[in-house]
MARROVEX-128354 format. One line per field, with one value per residue: x, y, z of N, C-alpha, C in turn; residue in three letters. Coordinates in nm, 4 decimals. Layout:
! MARROVEX-128354
n_xx X; ... .
n_yy Y; ... .
n_zz Z; ... .
ca_xx X; ... .
ca_yy Y; ... .
ca_zz Z; ... .
c_xx X; ... .
c_yy Y; ... .
c_zz Z; ... .
marke Ala; ... .
! end
This chain:
! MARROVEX-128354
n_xx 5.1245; 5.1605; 5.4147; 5.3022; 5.0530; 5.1232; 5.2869; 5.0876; 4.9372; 5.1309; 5.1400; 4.9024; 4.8714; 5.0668; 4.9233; 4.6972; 4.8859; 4.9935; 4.7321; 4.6316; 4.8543; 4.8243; 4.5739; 4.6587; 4.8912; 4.8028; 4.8162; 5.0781; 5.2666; 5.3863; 5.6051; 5.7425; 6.0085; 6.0091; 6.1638; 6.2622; 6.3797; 6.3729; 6.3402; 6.6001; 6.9522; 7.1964; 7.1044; 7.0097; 6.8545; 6.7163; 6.7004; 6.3599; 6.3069; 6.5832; 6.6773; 6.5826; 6.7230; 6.9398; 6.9882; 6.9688; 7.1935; 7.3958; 7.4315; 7.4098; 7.7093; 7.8448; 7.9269; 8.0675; 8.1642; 7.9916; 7.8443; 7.6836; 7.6738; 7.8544; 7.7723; 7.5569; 7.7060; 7.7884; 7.5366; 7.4601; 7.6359; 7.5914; 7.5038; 7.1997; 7.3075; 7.4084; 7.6739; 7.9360; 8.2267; 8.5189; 8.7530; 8.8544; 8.8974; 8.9364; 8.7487; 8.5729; 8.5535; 8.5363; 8.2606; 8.1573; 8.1659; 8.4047; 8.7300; 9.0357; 9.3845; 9.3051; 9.0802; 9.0849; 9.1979; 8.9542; 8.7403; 8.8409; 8.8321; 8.5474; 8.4347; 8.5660; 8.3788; 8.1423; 8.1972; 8.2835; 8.0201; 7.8778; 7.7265; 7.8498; 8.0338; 8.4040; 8.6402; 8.9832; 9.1693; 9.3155; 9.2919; 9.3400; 9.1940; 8.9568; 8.8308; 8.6465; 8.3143; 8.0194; 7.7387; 7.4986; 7.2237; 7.0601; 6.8405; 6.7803; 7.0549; 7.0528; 6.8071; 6.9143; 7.1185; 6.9986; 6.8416; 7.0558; 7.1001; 7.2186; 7.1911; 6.8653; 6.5190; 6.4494; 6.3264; 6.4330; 6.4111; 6.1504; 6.0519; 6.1510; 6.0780; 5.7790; 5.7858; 5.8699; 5.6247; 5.4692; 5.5779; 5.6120; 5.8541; 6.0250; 6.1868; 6.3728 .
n_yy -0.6652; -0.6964; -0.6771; -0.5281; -0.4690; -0.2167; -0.1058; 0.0169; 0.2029; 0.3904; 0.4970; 0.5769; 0.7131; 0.9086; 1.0256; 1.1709; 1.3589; 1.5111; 1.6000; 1.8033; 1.9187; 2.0624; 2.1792; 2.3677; 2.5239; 2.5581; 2.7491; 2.8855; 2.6554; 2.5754; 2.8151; 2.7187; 2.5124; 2.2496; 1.9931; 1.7049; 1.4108; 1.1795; 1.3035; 1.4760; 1.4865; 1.4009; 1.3897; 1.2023; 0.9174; 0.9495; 0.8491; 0.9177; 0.9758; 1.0869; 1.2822; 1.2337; 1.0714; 1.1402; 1.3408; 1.1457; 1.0087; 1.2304; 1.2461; 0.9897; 0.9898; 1.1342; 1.4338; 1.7022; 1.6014; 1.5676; 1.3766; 1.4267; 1.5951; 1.4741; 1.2193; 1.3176; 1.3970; 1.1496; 1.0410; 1.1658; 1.1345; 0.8616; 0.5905; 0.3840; 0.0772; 0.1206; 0.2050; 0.3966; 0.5556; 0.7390; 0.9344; 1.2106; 1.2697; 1.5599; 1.7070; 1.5776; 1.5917; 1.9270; 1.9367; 1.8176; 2.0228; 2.1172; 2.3114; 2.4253; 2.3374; 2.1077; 2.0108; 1.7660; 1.5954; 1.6045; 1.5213; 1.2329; 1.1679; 1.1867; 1.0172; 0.7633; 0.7461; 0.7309; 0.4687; 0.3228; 0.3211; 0.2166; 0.2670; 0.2612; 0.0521; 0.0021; -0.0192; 0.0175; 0.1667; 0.3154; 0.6050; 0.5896; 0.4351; 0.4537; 0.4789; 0.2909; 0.2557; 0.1045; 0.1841; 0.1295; -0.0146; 0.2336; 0.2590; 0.0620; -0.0023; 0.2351; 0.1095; -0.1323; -0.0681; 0.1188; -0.0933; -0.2792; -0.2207; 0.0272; 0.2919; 0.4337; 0.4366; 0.7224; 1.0580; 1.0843; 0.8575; 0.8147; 0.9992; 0.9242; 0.6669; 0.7627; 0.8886; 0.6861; 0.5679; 0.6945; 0.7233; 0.4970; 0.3199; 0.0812; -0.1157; -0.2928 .
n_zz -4.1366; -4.4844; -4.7418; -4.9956; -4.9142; -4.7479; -4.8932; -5.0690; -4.8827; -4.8158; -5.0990; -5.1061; -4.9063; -4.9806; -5.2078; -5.1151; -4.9675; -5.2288; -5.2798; -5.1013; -5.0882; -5.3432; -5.3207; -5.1313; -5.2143; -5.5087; -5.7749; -5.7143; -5.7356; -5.9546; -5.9941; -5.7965; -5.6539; -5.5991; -5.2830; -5.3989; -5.3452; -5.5433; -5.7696; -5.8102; -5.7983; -5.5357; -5.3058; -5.0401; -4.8120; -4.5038; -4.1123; -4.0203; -3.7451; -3.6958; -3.5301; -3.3259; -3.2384; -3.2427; -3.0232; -2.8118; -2.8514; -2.8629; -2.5608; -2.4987; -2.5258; -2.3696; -2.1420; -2.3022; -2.5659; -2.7936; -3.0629; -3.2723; -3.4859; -3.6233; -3.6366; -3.8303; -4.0518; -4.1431; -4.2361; -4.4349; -4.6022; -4.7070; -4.8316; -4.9682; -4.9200; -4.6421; -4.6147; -4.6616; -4.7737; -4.7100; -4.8370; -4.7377; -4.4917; -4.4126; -4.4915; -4.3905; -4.1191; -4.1740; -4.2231; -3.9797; -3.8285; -3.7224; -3.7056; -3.7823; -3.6580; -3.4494; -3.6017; -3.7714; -3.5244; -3.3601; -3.4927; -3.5445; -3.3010; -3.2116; -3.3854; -3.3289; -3.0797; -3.1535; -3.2923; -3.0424; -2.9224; -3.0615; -3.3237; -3.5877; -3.7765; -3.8466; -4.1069; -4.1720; -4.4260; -4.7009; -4.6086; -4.3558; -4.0510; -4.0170; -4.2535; -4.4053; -4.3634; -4.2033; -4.1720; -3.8777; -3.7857; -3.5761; -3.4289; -3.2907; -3.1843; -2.9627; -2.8570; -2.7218; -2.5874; -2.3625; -2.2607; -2.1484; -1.9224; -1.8438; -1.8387; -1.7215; -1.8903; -2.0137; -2.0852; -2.3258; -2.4867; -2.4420; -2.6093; -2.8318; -2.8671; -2.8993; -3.1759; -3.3251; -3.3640; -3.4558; -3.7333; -3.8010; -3.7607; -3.6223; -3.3575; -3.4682 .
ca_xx 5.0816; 5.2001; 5.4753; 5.2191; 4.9523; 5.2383; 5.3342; 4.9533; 4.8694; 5.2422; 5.0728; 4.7727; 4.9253; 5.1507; 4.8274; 4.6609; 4.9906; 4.9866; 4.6512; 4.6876; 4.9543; 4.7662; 4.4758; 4.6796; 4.9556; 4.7327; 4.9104; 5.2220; 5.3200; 5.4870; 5.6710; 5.8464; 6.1485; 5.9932; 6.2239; 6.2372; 6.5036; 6.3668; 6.3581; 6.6938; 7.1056; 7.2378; 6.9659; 6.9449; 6.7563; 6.7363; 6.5852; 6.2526; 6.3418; 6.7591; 6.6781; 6.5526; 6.8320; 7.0515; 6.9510; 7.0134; 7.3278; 7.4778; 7.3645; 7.5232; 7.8365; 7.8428; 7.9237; 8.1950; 8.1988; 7.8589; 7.8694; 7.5105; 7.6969; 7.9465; 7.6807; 7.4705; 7.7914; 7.8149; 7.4262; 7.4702; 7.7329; 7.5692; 7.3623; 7.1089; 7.3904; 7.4468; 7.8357; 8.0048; 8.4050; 8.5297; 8.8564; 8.8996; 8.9151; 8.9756; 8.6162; 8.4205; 8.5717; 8.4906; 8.1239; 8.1119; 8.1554; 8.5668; 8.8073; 9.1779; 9.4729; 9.2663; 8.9614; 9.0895; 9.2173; 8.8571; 8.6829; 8.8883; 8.7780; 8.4003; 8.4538; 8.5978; 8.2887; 8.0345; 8.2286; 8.2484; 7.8407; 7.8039; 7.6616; 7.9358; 8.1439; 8.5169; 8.7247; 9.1069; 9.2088; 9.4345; 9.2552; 9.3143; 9.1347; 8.8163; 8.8424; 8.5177; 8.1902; 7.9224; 7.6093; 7.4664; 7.0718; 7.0423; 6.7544; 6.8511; 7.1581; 6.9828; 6.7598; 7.0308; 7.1909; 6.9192; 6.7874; 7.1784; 7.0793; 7.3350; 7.0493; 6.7280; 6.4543; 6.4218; 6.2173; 6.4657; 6.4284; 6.0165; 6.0403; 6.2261; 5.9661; 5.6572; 5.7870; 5.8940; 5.4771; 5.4180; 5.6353; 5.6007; 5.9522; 6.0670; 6.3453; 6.4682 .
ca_yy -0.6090; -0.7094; -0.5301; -0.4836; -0.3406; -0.1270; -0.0116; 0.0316; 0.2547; 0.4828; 0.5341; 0.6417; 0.8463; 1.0166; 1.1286; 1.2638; 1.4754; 1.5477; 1.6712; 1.8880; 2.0440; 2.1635; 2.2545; 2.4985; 2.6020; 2.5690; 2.7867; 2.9027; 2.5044; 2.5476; 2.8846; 2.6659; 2.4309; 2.1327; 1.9409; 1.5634; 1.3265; 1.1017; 1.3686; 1.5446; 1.4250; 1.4616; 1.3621; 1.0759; 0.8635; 0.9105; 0.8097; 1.0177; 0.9479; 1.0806; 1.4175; 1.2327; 0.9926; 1.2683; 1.3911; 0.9889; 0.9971; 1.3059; 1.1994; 0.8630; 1.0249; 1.2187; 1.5865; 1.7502; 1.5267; 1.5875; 1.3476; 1.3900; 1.6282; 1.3746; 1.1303; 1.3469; 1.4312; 0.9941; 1.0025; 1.2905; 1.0683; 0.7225; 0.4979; 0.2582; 0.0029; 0.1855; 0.2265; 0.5060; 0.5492; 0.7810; 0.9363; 1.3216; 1.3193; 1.7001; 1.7270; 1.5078; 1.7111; 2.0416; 1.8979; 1.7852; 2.1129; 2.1509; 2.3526; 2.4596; 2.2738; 2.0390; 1.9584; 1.6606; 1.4858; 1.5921; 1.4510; 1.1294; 1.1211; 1.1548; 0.8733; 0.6501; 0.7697; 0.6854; 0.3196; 0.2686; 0.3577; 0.0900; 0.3161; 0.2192; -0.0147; 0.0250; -0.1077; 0.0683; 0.1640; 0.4603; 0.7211; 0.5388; 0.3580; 0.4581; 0.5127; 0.2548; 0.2746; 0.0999; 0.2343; 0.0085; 0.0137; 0.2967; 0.2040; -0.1084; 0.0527; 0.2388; -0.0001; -0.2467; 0.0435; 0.1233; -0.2673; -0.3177; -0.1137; 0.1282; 0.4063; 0.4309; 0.4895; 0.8931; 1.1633; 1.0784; 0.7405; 0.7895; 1.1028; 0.8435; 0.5602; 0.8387; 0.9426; 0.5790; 0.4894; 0.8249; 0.6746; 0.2871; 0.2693; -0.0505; -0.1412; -0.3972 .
ca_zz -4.2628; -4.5760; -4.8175; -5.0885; -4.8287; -4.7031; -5.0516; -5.1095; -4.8148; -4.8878; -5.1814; -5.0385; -4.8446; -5.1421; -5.2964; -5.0359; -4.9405; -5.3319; -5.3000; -5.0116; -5.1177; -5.4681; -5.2817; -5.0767; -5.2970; -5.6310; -5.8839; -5.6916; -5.7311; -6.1098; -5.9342; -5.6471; -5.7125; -5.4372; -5.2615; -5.3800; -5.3566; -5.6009; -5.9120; -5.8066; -5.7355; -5.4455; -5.1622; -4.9293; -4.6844; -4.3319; -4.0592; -3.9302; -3.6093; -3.6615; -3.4373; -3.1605; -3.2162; -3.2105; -2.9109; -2.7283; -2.8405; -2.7467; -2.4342; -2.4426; -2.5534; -2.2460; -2.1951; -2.3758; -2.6838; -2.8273; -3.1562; -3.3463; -3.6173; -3.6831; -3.7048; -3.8902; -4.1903; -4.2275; -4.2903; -4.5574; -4.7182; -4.6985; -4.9693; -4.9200; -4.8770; -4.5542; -4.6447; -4.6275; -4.7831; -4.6553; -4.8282; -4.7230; -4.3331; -4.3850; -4.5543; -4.3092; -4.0041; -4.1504; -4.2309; -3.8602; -3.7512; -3.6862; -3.8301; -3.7202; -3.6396; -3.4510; -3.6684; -3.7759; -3.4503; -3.2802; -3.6009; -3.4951; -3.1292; -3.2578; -3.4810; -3.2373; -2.9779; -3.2504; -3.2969; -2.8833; -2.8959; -3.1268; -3.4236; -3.7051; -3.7975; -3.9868; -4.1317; -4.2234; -4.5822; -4.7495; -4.5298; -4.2098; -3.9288; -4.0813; -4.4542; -4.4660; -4.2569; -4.2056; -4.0686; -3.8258; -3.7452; -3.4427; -3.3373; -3.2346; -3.0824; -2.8723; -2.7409; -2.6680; -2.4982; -2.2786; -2.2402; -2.1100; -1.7824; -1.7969; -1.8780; -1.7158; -1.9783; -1.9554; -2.1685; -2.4809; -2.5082; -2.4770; -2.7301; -2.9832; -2.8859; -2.9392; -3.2803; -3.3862; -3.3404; -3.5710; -3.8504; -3.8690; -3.7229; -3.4883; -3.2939; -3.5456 .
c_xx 5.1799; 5.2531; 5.4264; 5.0862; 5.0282; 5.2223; 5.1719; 4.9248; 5.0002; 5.1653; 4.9737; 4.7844; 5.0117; 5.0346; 4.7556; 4.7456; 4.9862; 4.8661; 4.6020; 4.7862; 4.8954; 4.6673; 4.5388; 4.7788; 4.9104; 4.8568; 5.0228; 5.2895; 5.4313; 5.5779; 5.7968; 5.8841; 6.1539; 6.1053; 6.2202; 6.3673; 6.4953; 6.3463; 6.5049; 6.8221; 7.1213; 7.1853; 6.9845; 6.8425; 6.8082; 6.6484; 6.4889; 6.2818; 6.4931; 6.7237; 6.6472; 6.6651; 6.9795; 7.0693; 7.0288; 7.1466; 7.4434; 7.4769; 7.4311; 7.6653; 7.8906; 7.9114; 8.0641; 8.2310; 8.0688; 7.9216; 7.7516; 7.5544; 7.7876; 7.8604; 7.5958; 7.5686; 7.7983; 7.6804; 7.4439; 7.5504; 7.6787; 7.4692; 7.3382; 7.1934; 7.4197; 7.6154; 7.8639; 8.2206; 8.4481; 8.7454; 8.9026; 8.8253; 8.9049; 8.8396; 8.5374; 8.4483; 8.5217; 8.3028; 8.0504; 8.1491; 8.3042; 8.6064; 8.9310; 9.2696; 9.3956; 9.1968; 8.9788; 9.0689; 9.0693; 8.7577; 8.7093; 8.7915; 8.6244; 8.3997; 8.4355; 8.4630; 8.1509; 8.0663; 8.1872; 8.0929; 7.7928; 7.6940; 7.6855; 8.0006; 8.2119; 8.5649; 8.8317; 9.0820; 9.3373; 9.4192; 9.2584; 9.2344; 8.9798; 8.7544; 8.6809; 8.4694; 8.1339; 7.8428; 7.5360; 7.2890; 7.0522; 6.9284; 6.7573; 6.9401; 7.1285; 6.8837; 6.8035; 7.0457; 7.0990; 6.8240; 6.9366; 7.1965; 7.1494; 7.2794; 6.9211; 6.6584; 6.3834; 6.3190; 6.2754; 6.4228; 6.2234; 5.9598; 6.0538; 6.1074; 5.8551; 5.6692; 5.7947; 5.7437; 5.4768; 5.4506; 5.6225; 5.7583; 5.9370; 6.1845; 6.4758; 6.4452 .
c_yy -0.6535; -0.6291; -0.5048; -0.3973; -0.2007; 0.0038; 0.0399; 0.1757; 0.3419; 0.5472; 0.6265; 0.7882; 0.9697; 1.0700; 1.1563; 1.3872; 1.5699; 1.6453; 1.8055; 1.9854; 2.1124; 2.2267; 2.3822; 2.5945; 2.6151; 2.6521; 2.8244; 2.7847; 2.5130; 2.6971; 2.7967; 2.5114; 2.3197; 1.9902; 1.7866; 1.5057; 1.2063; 1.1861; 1.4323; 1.4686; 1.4719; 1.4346; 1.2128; 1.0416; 0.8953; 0.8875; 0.9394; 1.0288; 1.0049; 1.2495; 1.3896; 1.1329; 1.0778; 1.3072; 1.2878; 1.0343; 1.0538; 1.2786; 1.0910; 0.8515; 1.0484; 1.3477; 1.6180; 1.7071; 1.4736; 1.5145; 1.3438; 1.4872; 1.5344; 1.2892; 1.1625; 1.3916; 1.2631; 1.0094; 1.0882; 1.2425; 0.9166; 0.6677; 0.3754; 0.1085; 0.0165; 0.1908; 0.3476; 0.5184; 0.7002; 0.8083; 1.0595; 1.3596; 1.5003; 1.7494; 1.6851; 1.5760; 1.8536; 1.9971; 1.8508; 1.9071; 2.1561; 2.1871; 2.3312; 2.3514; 2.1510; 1.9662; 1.8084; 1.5389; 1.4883; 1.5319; 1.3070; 1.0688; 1.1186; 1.0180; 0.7576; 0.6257; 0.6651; 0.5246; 0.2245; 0.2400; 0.2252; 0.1212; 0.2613; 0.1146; 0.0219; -0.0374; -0.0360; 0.0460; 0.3050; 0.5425; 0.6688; 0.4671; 0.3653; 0.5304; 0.4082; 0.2259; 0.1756; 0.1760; 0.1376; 0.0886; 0.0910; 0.3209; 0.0882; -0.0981; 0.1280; 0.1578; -0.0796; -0.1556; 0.0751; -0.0140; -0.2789; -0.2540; 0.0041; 0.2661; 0.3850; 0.4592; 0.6275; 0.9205; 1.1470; 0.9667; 0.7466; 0.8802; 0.9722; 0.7847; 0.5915; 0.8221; 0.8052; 0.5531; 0.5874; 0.7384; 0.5596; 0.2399; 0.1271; -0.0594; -0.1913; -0.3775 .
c_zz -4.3712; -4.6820; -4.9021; -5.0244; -4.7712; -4.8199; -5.1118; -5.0357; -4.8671; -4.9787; -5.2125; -4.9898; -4.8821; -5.1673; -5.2419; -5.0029; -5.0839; -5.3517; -5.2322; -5.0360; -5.2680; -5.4314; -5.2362; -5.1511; -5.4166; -5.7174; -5.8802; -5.7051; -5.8359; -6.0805; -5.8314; -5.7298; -5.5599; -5.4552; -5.2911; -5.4355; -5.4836; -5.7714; -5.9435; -5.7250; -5.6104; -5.3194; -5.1413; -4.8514; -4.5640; -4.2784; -4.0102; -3.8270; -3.5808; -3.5459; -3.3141; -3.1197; -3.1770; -3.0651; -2.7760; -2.7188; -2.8291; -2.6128; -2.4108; -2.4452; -2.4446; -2.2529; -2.2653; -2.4804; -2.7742; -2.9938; -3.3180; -3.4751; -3.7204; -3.7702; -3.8818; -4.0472; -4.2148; -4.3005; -4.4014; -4.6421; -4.8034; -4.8208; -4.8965; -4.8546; -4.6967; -4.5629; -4.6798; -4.6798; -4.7910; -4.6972; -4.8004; -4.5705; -4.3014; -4.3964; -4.4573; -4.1687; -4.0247; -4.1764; -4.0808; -3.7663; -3.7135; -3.8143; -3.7324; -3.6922; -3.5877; -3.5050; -3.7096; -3.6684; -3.3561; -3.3295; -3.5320; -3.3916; -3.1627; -3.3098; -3.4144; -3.1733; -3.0474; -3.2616; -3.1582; -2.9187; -2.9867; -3.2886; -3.5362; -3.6985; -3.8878; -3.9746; -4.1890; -4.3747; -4.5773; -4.6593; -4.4035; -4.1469; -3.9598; -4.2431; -4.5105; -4.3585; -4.3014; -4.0984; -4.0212; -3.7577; -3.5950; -3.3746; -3.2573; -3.1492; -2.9589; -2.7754; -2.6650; -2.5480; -2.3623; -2.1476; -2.1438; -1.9350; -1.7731; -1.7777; -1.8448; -1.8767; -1.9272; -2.0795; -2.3075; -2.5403; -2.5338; -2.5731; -2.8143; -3.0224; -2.9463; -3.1171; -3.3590; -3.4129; -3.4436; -3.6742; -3.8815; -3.8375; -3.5988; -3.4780; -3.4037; -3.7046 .
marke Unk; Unk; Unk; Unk; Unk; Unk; Unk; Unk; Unk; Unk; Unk; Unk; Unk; Unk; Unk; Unk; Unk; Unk; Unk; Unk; Unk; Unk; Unk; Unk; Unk; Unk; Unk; Unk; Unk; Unk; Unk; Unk; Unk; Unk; Unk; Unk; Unk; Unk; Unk; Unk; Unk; Unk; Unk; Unk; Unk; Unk; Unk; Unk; Unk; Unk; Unk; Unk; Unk; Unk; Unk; Unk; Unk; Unk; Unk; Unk; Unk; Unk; Unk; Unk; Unk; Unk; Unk; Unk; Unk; Unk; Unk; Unk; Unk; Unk; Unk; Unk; Unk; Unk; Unk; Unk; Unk; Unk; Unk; Unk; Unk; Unk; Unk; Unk; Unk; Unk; Unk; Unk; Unk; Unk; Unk; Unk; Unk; Unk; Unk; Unk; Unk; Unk; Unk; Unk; Unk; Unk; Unk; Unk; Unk; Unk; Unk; Unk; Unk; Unk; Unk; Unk; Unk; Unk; Unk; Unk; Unk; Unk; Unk; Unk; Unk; Unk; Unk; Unk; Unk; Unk; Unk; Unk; Unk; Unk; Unk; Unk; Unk; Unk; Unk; Unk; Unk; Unk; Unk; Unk; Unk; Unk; Unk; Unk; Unk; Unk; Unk; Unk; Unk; Unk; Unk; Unk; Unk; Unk; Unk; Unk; Unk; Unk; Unk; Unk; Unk; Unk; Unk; Unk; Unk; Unk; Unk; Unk .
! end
């Protein structure tokens, strides 16, 4: 399909959702303060698919070092670029769920986990060993990951696949 049939059918599919939603909310609509990233600061992209990705990759983490909030405080930071800088370690640990004396160094060990897995890439600056991100395509990472034998293909991996067909996602 072609990115003008693409951008055609989106479209399509905006004003049907548009219309749907006035049919059922009709006049409570100019009452409610609806969520859109493209009228209001502050909002990002993610993927449709990051909850079932989530899911993988606690999983590929393995137990005791569950990393899908970590993940999920880079995506909350990130722009279309997929980059990520990354200068208050203290901030992106309590956003990943740690506090206390440790929060930082368990922040760390996520970090790293997420790098092993093949999610990010860094690169050192002022803030350390990972002061700049990239976000690397996790769909792709996963598949590799799974393609690599090390992981049968289980119930997460055919959740992801299910939901990827819903959305118009692909591997690559």
């Amino acid at each position: 399909m072609s990115e003008k049939a693409k951008k055609v059918g989106r479209r399509s599919l905006s004003k049907r959702r548009e219309s749907l939603i006035k049919e059922l909310w009709g006049d409570e609509l100019s009452e409610l303060n609806i969520w859109n990233r493209k009228e209001h600061d502050g909002f990002t992209t993610i993927p449709r698919t990051l909850n079932y990705i989530n899911r993988i990759i606690d999983y590929l983490a393995g137990a005791g070092s569950p990393v899908s909030q970590t993940y999920l405080s880079l995506w909350c930071r990130v722009f279309d670029e997929g980059f990520v800088e990354i200068r208050d370690k203290d901030a992106l640990a309590f956003e990943s769920g740690f506090s206390g004396q440790r929060a930082v160094t368990t922040w760390l060990g996520r970090m790293k986990k997420l790098r092993e897995l093949g999610l990010i890439s860094t690169k050192p600056g002022t803030s350390g060993e990972f002061h700049y991100v990239i976000m690397l395509n996790p769909l792709f990472v996963i598949k590799k990951s799974y393609e690599s034998n090390v992981w049968a293909r289980d119930e997460r991996y055919n959740a992801l696949f299910s939901r990827m067909q819903e959305v118009g996602a692909e591997w690559e």
